[in-house]
N, C-alpha and C positions, 0 to 999 in steps of 0.2 A: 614556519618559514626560517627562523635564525636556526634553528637545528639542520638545517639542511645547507643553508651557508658557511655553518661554522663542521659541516662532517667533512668525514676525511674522502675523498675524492672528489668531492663535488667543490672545492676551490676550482676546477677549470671552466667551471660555469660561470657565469658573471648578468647576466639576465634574470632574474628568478622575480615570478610574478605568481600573485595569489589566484585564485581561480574559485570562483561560486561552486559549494560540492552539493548542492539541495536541489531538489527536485520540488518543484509545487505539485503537492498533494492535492485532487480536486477536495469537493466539499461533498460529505454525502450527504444526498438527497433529503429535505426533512418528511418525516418519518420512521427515516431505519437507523437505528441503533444498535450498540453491543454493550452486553449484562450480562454477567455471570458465564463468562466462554457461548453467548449464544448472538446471532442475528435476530433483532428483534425489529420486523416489519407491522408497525404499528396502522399503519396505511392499507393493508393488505396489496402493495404494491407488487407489480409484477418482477420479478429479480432472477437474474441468471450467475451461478457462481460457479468459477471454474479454479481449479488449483493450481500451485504454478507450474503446471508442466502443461494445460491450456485443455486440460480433462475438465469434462463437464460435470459436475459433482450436484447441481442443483439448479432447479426450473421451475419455480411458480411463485405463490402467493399469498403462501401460510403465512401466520402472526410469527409463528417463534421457528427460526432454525438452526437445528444443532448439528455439529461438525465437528471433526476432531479435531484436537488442537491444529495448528497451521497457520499458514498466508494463504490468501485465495483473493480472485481477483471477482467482485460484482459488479455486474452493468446493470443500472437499473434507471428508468426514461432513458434521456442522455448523454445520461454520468457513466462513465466507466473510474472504479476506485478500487483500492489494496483495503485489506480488513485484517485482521491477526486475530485469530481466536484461540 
């Protein structure tokens, strides 16, 4: 905030307020975990994972699933959650 009060242009501004930059992350689901770059569905839960461009990359209910590195988004019950592998 004081970097941007004390930069050069921004003296015509006279208002400057902080603003929350987080996003709540839900909680995933217990059971599934990550180890070793892998989704580990301990539960044998049912899990949908799509990458981020909303491709379908994975559907079912194995113990262990492997992925290439990335982000990808899993819905599994209720939860929809972000994962980095």
């Amino acid at each position: 905030m004081e970097a941007y009060k004390t930069a050069s242009g921004w003296s015509y501004f006279t208002n400057f307020q902080d603003l929350a930059t987080s996003v709540n992350q839900p909680e995933r689901p217990d059971g599934l975990s990550i180890s070793d770059g892998k989704l580990i569905n301990a539960e044998g839960q049912f899990i949908e994972i799509n990458d981020m461009n909303g491709r379908p990359v994975y559907r079912g209910t194995d113990a262990t699933v492997s992925l290439p590195s990335g982000v990808y988004i899993v819905r599994c019950k209720s939860s929809v959650f972000k994962i980095t592998l």
